[in-house]
DRENFI-717719 format. One record per residue (C-alpha): y, z, x; residue in three letters; residue number from 1. Coordinates in Angstrom, 3 decimals, padded with zeros to 6 digits. Layout:
[votor [Y,Z,X],'ALA',NUM]
...
This chain:
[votor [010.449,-001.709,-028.471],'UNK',1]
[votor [010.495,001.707,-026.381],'UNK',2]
[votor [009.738,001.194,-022.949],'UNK',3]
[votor [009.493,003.525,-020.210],'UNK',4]
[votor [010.143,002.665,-016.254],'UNK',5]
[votor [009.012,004.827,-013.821],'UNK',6]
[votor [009.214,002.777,-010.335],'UNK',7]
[votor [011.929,004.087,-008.599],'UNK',8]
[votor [012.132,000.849,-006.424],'UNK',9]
[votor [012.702,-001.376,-008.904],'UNK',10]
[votor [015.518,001.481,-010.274],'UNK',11]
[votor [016.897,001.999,-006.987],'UNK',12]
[votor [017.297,-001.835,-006.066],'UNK',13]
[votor [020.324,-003.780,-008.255],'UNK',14]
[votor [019.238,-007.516,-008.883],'UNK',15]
[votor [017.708,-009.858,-011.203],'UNK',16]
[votor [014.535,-007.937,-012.116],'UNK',17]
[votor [017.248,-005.002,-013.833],'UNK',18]
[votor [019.490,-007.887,-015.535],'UNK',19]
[votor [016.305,-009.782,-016.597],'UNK',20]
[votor [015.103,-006.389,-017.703],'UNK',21]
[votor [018.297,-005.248,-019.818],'UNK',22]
[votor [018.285,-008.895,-021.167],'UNK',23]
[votor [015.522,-008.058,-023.260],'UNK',24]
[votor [017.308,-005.408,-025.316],'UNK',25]
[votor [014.499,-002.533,-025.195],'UNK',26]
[votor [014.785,001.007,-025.569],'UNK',27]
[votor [014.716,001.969,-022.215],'UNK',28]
[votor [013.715,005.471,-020.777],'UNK',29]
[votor [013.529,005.977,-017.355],'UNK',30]
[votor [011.736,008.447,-014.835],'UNK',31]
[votor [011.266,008.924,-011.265],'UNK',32]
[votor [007.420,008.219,-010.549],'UNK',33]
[votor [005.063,009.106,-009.344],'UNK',34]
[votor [004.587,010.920,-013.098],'UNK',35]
[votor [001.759,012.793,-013.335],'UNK',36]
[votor [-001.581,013.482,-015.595],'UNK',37]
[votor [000.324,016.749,-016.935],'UNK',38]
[votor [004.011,015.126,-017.237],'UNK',39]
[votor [002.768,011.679,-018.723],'UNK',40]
[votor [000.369,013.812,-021.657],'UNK',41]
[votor [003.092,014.833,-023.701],'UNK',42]
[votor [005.458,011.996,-023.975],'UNK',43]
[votor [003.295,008.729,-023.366],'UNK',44]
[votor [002.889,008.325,-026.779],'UNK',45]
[votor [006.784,007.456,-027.877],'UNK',46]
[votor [006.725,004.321,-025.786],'UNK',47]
[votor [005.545,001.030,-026.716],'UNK',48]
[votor [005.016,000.020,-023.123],'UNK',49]
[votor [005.414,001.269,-019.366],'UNK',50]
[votor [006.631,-000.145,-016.262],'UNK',51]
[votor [004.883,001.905,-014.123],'UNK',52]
[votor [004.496,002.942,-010.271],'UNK',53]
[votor [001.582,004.854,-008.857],'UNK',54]
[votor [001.613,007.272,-011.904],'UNK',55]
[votor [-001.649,008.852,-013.106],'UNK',56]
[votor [-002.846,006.722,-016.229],'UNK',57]
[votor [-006.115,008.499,-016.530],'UNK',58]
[votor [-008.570,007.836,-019.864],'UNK',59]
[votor [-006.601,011.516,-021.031],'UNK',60]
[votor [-003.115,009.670,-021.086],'UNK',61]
[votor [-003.964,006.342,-022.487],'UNK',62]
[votor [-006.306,008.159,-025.047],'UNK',63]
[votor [-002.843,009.927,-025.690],'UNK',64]
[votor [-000.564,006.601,-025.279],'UNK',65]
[votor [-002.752,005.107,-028.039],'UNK',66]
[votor [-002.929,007.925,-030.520],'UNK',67]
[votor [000.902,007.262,-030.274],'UNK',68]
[votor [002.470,004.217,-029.739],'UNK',69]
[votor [001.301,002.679,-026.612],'UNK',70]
[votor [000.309,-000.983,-026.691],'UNK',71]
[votor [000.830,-002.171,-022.973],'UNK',72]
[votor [000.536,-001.332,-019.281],'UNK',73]
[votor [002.647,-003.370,-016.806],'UNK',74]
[votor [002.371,-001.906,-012.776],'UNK',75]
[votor [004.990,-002.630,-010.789],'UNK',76]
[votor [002.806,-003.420,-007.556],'UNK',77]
[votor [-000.296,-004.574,-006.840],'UNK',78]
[votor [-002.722,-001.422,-006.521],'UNK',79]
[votor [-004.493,-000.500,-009.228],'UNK',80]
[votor [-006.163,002.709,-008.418],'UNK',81]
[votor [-004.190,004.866,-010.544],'UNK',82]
[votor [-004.951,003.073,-013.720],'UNK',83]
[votor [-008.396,004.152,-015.565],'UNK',84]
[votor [-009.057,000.384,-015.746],'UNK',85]
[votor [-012.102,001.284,-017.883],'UNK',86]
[votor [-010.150,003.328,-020.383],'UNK',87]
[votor [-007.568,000.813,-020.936],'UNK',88]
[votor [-009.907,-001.479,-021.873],'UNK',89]
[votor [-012.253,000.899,-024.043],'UNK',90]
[votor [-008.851,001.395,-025.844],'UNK',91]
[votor [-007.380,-001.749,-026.050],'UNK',92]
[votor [-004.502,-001.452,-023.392],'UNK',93]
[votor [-003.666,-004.295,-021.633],'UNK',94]
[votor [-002.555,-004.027,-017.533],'UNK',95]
[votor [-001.210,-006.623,-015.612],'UNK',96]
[votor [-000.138,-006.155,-011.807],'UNK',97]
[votor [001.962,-008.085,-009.662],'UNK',98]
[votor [-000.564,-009.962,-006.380],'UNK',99]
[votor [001.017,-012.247,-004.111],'UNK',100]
[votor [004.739,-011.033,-004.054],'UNK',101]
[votor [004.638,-008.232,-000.975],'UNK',102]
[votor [002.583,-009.800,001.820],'UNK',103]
[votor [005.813,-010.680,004.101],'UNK',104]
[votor [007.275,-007.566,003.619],'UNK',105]
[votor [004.383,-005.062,003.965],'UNK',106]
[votor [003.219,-007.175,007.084],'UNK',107]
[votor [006.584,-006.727,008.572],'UNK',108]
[votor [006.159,-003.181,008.154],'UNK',109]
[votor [002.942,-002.992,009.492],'UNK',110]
[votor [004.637,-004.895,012.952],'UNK',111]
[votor [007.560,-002.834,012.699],'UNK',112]
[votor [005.281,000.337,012.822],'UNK',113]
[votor [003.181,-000.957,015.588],'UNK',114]
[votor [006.165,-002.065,017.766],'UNK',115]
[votor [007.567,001.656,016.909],'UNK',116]
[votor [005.015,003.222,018.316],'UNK',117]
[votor [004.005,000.906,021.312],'UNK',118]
[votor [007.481,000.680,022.631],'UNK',119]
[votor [007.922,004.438,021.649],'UNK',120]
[votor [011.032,003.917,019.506],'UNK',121]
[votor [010.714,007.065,017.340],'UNK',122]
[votor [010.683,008.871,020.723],'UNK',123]
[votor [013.582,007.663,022.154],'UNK',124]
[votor [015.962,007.334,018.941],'UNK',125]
[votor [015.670,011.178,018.950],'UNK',126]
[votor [015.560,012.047,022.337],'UNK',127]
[votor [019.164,009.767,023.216],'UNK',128]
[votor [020.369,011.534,019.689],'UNK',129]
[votor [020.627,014.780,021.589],'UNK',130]
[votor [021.764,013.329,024.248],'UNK',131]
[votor [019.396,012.942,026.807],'UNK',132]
[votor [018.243,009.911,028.588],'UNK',133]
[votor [014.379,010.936,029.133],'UNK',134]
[votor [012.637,007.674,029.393],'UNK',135]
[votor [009.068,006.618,028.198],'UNK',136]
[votor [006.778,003.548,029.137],'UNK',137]
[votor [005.582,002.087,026.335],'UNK',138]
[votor [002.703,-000.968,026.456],'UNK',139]
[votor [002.673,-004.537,025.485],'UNK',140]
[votor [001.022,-005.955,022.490],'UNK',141]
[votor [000.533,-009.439,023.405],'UNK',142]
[votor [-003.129,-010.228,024.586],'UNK',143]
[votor [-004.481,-007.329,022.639],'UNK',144]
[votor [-007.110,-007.782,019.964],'UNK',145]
[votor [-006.157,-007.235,016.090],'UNK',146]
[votor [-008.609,-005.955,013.268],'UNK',147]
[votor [-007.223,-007.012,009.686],'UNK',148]
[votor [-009.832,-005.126,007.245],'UNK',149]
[votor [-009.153,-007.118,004.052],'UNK',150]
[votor [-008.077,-010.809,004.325],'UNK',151]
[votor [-005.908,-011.191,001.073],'UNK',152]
[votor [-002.363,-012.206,000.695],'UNK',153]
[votor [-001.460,-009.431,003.155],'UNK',154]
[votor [-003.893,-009.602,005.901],'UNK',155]
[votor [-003.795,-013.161,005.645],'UNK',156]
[votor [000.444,-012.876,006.120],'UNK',157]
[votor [-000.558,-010.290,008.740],'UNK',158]
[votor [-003.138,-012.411,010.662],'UNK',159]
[votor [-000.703,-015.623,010.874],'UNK',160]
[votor [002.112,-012.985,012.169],'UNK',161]
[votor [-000.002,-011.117,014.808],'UNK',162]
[votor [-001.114,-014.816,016.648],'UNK',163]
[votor [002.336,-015.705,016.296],'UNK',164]
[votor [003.120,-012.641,018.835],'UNK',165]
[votor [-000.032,-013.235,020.542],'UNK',166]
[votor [-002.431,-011.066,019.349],'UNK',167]
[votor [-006.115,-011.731,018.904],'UNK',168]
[votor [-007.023,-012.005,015.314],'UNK',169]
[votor [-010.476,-010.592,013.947],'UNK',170]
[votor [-010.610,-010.573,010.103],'UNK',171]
[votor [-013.102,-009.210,008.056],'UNK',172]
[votor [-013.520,-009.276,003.813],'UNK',173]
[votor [-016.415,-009.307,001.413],'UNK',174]
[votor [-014.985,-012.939,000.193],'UNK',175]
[votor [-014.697,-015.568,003.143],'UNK',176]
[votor [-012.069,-017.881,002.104],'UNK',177]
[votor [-012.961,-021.100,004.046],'UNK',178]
[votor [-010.247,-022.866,003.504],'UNK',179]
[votor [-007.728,-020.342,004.789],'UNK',180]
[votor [-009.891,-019.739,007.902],'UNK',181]
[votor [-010.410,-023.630,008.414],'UNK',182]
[votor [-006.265,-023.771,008.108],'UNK',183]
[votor [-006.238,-020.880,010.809],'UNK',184]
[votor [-008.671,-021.070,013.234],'UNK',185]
[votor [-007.712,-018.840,015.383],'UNK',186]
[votor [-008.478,-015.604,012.779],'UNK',187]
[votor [-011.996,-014.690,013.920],'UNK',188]
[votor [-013.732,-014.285,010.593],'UNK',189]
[votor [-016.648,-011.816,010.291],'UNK',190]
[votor [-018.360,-010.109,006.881],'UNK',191]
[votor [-019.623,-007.149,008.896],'UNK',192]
[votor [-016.898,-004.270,009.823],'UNK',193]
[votor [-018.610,-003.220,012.617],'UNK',194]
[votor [-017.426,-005.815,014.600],'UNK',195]
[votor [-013.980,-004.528,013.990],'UNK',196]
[votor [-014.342,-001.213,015.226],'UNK',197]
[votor [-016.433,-002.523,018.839],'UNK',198]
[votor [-013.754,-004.568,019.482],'UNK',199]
[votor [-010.099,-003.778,018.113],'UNK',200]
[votor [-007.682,-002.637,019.967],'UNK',201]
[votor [-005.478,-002.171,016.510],'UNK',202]
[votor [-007.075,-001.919,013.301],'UNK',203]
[votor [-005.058,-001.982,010.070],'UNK',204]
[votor [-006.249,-001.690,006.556],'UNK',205]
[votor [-005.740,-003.996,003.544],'UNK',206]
[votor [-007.982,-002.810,000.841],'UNK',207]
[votor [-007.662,-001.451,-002.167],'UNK',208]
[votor [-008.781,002.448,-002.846],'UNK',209]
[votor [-012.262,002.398,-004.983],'UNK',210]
[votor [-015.064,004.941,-004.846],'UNK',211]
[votor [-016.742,002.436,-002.326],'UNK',212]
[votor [-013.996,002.197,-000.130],'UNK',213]
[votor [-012.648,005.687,-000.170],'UNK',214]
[votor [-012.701,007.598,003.294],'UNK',215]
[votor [-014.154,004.253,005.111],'UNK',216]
[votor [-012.389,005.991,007.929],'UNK',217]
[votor [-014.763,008.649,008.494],'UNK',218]
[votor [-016.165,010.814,010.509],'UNK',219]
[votor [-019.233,008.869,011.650],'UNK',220]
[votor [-016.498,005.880,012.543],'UNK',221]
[votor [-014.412,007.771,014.415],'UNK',222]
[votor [-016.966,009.956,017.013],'UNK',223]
[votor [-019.312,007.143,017.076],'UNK',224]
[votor [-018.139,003.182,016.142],'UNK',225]
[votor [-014.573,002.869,017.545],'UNK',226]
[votor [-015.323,001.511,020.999],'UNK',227]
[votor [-011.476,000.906,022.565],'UNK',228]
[votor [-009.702,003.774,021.382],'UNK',229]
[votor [-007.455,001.476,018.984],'UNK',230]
[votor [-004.689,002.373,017.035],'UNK',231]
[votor [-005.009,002.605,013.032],'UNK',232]
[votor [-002.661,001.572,010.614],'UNK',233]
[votor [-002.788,002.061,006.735],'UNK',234]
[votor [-000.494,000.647,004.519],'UNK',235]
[votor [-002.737,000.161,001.348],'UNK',236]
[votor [-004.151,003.627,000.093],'UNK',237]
[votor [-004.060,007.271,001.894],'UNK',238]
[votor [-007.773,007.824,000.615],'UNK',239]
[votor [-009.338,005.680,002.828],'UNK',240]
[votor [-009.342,007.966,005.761],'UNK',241]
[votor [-011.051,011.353,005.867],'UNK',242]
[votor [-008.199,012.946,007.151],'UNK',243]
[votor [-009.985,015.278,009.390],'UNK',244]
[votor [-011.779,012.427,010.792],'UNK',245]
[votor [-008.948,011.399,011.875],'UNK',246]
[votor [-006.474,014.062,013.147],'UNK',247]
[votor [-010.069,015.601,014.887],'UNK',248]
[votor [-010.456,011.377,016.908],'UNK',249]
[votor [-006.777,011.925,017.538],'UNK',250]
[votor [-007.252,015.082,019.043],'UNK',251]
[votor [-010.182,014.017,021.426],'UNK',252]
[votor [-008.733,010.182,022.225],'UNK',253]
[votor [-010.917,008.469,020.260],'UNK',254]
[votor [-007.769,006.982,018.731],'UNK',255]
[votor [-005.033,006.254,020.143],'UNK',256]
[votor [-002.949,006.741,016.900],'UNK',257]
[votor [-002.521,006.412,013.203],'UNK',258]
[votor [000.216,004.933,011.454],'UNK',259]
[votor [001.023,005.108,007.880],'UNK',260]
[votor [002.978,004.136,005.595],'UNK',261]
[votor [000.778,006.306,002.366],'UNK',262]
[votor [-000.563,009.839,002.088],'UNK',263]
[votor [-003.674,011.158,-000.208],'UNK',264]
[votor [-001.123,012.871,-002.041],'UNK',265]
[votor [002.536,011.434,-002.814],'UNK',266]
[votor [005.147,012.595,-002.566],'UNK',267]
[votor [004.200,014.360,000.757],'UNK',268]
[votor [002.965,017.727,000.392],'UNK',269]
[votor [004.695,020.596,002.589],'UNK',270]
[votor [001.348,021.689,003.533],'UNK',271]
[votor [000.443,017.950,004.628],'UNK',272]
[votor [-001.826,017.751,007.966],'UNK',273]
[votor [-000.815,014.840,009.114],'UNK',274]
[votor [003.064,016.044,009.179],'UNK',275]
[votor [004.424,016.400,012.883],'UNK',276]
[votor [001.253,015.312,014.490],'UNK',277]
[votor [001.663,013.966,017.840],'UNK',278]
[votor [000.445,009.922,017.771],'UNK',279]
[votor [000.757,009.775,013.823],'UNK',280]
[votor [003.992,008.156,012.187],'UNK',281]
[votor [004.530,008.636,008.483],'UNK',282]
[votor [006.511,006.256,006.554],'UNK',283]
[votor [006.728,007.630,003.004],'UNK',284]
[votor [005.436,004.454,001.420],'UNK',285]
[votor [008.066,002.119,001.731],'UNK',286]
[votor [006.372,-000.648,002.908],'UNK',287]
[votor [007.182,-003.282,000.111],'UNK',288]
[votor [010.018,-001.470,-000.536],'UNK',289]
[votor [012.584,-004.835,000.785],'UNK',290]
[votor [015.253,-006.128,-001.597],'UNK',291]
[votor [013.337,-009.559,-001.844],'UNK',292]
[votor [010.490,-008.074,-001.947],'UNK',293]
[votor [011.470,-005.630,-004.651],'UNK',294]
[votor [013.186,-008.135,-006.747],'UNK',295]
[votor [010.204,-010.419,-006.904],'UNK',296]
[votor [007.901,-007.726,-007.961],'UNK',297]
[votor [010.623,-006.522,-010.618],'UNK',298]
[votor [011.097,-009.934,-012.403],'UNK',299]
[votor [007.045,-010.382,-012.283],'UNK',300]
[votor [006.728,-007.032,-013.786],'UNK',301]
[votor [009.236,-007.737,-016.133],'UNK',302]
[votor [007.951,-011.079,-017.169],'UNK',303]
[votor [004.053,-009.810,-017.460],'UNK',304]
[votor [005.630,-007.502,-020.028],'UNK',305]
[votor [007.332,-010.106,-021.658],'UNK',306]
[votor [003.863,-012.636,-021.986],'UNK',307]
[votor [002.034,-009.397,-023.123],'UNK',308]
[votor [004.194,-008.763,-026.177],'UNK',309]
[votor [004.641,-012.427,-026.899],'UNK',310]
[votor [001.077,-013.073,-026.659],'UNK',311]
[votor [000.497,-009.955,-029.077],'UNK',312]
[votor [002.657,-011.506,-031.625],'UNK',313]
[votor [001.810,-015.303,-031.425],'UNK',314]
């Protein structure tokens, strides 16, 4: 069995997802993702499976992977976005992800962003580094109302976290999950977005990219819906914000700032316009990227693998 692993998290990280993973005896290749359309064409179809990241499986590559020897998919992650779903299936690919295993640690990060920002930490790490002792004021987050667009296992994490520090919790989905909500009333539960953007003060996305939600952050949100200049934080998918939109609301105040943790394109580009904004930090996509959090979506991403090939041959 020829397998190739492309997440450099789960290479990066020693623990039990690499011993359960050598355990198994494959052929193993390995790569540092994200691969692309171009670099996957001409070697996909030597391996037997992938463990991928955020690599570009378009219908082209697994077309290729199955003119060759490609039987399964296995994403190390949750998103699937990068995966032709459609084409693996017309061609008989099998893809499993890994849900449930990175809401604590990407809802830290989203709190460890905010914080960053509101108590101007980024400021003030490189301000004392040169030696100065220039001081900001930064504001308080407790009493301030909280957006969470997308109540799954992260914004339902997030939502429990942000009343814990006092926030106000508004959550909107297009699935209302009525027994979460009735185990947590204080998350304000509404279908409609709109409610969101008249009343947040921070807003942070938990949805997955799909041409319906793509640029959600748009223009006609940002001049004309956002009512209390909130801050925006993404740590799902870099496509769902116009960029322009944004760096154009930034600009005039119409947000107070955006905080990231994922691009439109990854690794950054030099030319990226968000780079060295004023009110926008970039983290570059590290926000499951914990040692528990990495080992738990290792071993699940090693044992999906596992179940597809033993399924396959049962």
């Amino acid at each position: 069995m020829k397998v190739l692993l492309t997440s450099t998290s789960f290479q990066d990280t020693p623990g039990t997802h690499q011993e359960l993973l050598q355990e198994q005896g494959y052929d193993l290749d390995t790569l540092r993702g994200p691969i692309s359309e171009e670099e996957l064409l001409p070697i996909i179809g030597k391996y037997d499976a992938v463990i991928c990241g955020d690599d570009e499986y378009t219908e082209a590559v697994i077309k290729k992977g199955t003119e060759g020897n490609l039987k399964y998919i296995s994403k190390y992650g949750v998103g699937l976005d990068r995966i032709d779903l459609e084409a693996a299936k017309k061609y008989g690919i099998p893809v499993t992800n890994c849900p449930g295993v990175n809401q604590v640690s990407v809802s830290e990060h989203v709190l460890a962003l905010l914080f960053t920002f509101e108590k101007n930490i980024h400021v003030q790490f490189n301000s004392t580094n040169t030696g100065s002792w220039k001081r900001w004021v930064g504001h308080e987050i407790q009493g301030k109302t909280i957006g969470i667009v997308g109540l799954g296992a992260i914004g339902k994490e997030l939502s429990k976290k942000a009343n814990a520090l006092g926030l106000n919790v508004i959550a909107c989905d297009l699935h209302m999950d009525e027994e979460f909500l009735a185990q947590n009333p204080f998350v304000t539960f509404e279908i409609n977005i709109e409610t969101i953007y008249e009343k947040a003060d921070i807003i942070s996305l938990h949805i997955p990219h799909t041409p319906k939600s793509e640029h959600l952050i748009n223009e006609e949100v940002v001049q004309y819906k956002l009512k209390r200049k909130p801050i925006l934080i993404n740590t799902s998918r870099g496509m769902l914000i116009d960029t322009n939109a944004v760096l154009k609301g930034l600009e005039q105040g119409k947000l107070r700032g955006y905080l990231t943790d994922v691009l439109a394109h990854e690794p950054m580009l030099e030319d990226e316009p968000l780079k060295g904004v004023e009110n926008v930090l970039i983290t570059p996509h590290v926000g499951s990227r914990t040692f528990q959090s990495v080992e738990r979506q290792g071993t699940m991403a090693v044992e999906n693998l596992i179940k597809l090939i033993s399924t396959e041959n049962t």
